[in-house]
C-alpha positions as CSV (number, residue, x, y, z in Angstrom):
1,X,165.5,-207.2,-40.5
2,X,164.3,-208.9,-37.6
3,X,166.9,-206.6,-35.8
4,X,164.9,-203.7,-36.8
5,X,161.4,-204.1,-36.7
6,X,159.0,-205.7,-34.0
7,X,157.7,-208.8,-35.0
8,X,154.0,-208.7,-35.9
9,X,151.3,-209.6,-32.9
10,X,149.6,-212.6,-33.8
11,X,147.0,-214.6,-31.5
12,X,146.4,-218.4,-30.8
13,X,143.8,-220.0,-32.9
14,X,143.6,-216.9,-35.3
15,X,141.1,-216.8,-38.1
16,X,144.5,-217.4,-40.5
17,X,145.0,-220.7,-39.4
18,X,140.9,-221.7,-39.7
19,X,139.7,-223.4,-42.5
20,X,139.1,-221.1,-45.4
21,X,135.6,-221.1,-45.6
22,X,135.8,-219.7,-41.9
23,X,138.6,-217.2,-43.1
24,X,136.0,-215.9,-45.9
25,X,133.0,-215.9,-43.6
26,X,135.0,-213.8,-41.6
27,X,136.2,-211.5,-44.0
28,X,133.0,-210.9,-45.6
29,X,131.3,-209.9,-42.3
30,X,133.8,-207.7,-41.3
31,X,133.6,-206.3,-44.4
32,X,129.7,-205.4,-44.2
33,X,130.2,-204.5,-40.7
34,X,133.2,-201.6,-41.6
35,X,131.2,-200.5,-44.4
36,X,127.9,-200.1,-42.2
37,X,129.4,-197.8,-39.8
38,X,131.0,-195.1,-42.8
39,X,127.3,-195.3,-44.1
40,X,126.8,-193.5,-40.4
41,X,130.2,-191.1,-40.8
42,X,128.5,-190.2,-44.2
43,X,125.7,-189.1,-42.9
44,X,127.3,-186.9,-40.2
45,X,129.3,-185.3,-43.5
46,X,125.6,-184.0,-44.7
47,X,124.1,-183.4,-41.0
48,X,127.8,-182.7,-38.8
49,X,128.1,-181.8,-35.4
50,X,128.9,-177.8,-34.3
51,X,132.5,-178.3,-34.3
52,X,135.1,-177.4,-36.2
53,X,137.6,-179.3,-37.6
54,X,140.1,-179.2,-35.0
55,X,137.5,-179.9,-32.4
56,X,136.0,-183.2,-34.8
57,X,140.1,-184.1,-35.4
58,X,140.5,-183.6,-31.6
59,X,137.5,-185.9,-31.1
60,X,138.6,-188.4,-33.6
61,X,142.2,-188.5,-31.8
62,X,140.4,-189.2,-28.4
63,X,138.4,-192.3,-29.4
64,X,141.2,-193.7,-31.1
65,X,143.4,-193.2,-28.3
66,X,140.0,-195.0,-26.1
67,X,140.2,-197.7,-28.9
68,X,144.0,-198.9,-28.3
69,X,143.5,-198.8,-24.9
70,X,140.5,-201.0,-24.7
71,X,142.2,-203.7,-26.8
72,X,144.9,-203.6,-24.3
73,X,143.0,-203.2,-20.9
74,X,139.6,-205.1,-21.2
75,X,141.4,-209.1,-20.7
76,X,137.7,-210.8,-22.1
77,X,137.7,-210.6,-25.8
78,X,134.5,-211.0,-26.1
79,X,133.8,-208.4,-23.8
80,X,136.7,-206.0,-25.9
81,X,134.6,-206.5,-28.9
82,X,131.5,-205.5,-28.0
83,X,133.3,-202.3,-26.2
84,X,135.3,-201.5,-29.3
85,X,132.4,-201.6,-31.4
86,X,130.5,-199.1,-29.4
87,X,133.7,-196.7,-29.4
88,X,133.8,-197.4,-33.1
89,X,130.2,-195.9,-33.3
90,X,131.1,-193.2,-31.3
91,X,133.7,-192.2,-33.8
92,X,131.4,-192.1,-37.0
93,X,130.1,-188.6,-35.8
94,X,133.2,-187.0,-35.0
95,X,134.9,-188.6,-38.5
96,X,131.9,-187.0,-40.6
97,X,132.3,-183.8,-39.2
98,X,135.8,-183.5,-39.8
99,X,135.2,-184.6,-43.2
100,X,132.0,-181.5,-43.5
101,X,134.4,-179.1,-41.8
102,X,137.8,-180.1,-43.9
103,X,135.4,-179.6,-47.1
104,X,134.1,-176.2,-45.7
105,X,138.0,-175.5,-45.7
106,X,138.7,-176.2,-49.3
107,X,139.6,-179.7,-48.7
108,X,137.1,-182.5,-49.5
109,X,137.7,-185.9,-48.6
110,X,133.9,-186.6,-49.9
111,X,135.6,-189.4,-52.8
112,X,137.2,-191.6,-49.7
113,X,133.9,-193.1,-49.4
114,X,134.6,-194.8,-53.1
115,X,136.5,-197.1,-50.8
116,X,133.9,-198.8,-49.0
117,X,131.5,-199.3,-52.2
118,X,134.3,-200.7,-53.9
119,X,135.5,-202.9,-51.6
120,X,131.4,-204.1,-50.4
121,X,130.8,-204.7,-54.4
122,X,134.2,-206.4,-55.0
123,X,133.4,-209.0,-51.6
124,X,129.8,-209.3,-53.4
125,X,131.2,-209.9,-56.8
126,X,134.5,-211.8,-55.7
127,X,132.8,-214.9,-53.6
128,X,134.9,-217.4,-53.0
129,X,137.9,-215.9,-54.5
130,X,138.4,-212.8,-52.3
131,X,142.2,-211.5,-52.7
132,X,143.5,-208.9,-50.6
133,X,145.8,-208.2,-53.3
134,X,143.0,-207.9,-56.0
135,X,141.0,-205.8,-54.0
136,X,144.0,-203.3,-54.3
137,X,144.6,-203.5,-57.4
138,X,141.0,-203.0,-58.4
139,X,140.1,-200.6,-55.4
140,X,142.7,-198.2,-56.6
141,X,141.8,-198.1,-60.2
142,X,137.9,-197.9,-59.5
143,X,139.0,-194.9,-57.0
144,X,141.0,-193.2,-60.4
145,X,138.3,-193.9,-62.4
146,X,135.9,-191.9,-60.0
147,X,138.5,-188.8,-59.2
148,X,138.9,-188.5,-63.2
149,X,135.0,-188.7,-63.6
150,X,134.4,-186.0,-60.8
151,X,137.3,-184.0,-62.4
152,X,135.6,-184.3,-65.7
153,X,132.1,-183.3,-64.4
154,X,133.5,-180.2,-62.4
155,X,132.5,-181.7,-59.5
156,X,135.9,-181.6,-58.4
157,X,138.7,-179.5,-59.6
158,X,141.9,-180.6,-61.2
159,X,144.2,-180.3,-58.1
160,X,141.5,-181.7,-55.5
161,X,140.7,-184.6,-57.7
162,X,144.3,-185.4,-57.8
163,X,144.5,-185.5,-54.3
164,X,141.5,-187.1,-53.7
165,X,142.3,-190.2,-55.7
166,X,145.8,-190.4,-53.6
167,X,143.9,-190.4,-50.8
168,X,141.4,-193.1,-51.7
169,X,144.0,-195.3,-53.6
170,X,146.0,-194.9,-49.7
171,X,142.9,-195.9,-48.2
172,X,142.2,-198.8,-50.1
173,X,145.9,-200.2,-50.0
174,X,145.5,-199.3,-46.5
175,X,142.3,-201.2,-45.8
176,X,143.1,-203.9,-47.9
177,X,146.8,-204.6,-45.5
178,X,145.3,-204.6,-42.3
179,X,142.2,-206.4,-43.4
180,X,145.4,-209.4,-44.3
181,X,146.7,-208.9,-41.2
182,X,143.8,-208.5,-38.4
183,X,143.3,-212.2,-39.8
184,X,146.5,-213.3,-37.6
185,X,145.4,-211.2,-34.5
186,X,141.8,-212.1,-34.5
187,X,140.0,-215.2,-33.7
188,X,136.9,-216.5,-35.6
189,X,134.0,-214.3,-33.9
190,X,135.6,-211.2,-33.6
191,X,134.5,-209.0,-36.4
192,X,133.0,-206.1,-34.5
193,X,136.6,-206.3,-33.0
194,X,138.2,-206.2,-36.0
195,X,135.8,-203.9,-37.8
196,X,137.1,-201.1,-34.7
197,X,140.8,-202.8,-35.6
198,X,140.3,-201.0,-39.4
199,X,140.1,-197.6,-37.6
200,X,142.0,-198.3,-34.2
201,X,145.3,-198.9,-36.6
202,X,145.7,-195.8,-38.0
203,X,147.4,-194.6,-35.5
204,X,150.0,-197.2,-36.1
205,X,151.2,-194.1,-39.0
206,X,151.6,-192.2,-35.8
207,X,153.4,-194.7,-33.5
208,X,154.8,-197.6,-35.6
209,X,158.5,-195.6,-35.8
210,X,158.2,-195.2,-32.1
211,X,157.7,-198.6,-31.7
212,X,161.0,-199.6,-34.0
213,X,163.2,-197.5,-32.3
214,X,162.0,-198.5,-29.0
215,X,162.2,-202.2,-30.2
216,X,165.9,-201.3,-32.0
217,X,167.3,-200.0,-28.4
218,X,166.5,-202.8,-26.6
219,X,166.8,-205.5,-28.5
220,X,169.7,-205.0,-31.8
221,X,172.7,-206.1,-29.1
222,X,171.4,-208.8,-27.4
């Protein structure tokens, strides 16, 4: 396997290898601090910019693509942070009205915001026994529960609140991985850095199979 896939970036001194009431600390803050900025993507979803959705998907590309190369450029990582969590700003508006304009289009993405509340009220309720694995687990059934409510109230119809819970159960699995493994790449401090990590690593769905062949081509005969 280690043939085939790049082996994972980790940092020095991570927040993993801190002792656990560190680790939590750290966890719970980033946690509040994602959560805080999809409260400001929401309210772009009820007030959006005039773009469409190719122009907010466009914008929401760019400011990714600004993310990465921040985290790769800027050498202080203090000084990344603090960028990265201006960019991450930046991107609420452009996420909110993508979200408006998809909705305008017949697709609404309004339940992926279960995903925050869930996983704010699970790190409330939790304390000092936070799994990544129960979040999940529990994320993805709260995010069933609330598709099969909105399906049930008409809020949503049968088809989009099946797709809407496969988003939001992606989501959570999703948030709940990286949030793991941001813990090996960043160092006790960091959250506003890893709070842009939760959005700059989407675009590892984009690039990750570049990355394995590249790595496969280089380094499988050696």
């Amino acid at each position: 396997m280690r043939d085939t896939f790049p082996e994972p970036y980790v940092v020095p001194g991570h927040v993993a290898d801190a002792p656990y009431r560190v680790g939590l600390a750290f966890k719970r803050r980033t946690v509040m601090a994602w959560s805080a900025t999809t409260v400001v993507s929401a309210v772009f979803v009820g007030r959006p910019l005039d773009l469409g959705a190719a122009q907010a998907g466009l914008g929401v590309l760019v400011v990714l693509i600004l993310l990465t190369f921040v985290r790769r450029l800027v050498p202080h990582r203090g000084a990344e942070s603090s960028v990265s969590a201006l960019l991450c700003l930046g991107l609420q508006p452009f996420v909110g009205t993508l979200v408006a304009s998809l909705g305008e289009l017949g697709v609404d993405l309004r339940l992926v915001y279960i995903v925050p509340v869930t996983l704010v009220t699970y790190t409330l309720v939790a304390g000092r026994d936070f799994s990544h694995f129960g979040y999940a687990v529990l994320g993805s059934a709260t995010a069933l529960l609330a598709g099969g409510v909105a399906a049930w109230l008409q809020w949503l119809g049968p088809a989009d609140a099946a797709f809407s819970i496969v988003l939001a159960v992606l989501a959570t699995v999703y948030v709940a991985c990286d949030l793991s493994m941001l813990m090996r790449r960043r160092l006790p401090g960091e959250e506003l850095g890893a709070t842009a990590d939760l959005y700059r690593d989407t675009l590892n769905f984009i690039t990750y199979s570049f990355r394995v062949a590249y790595y496969v081509r280089r380094y499988r005969f050696l």
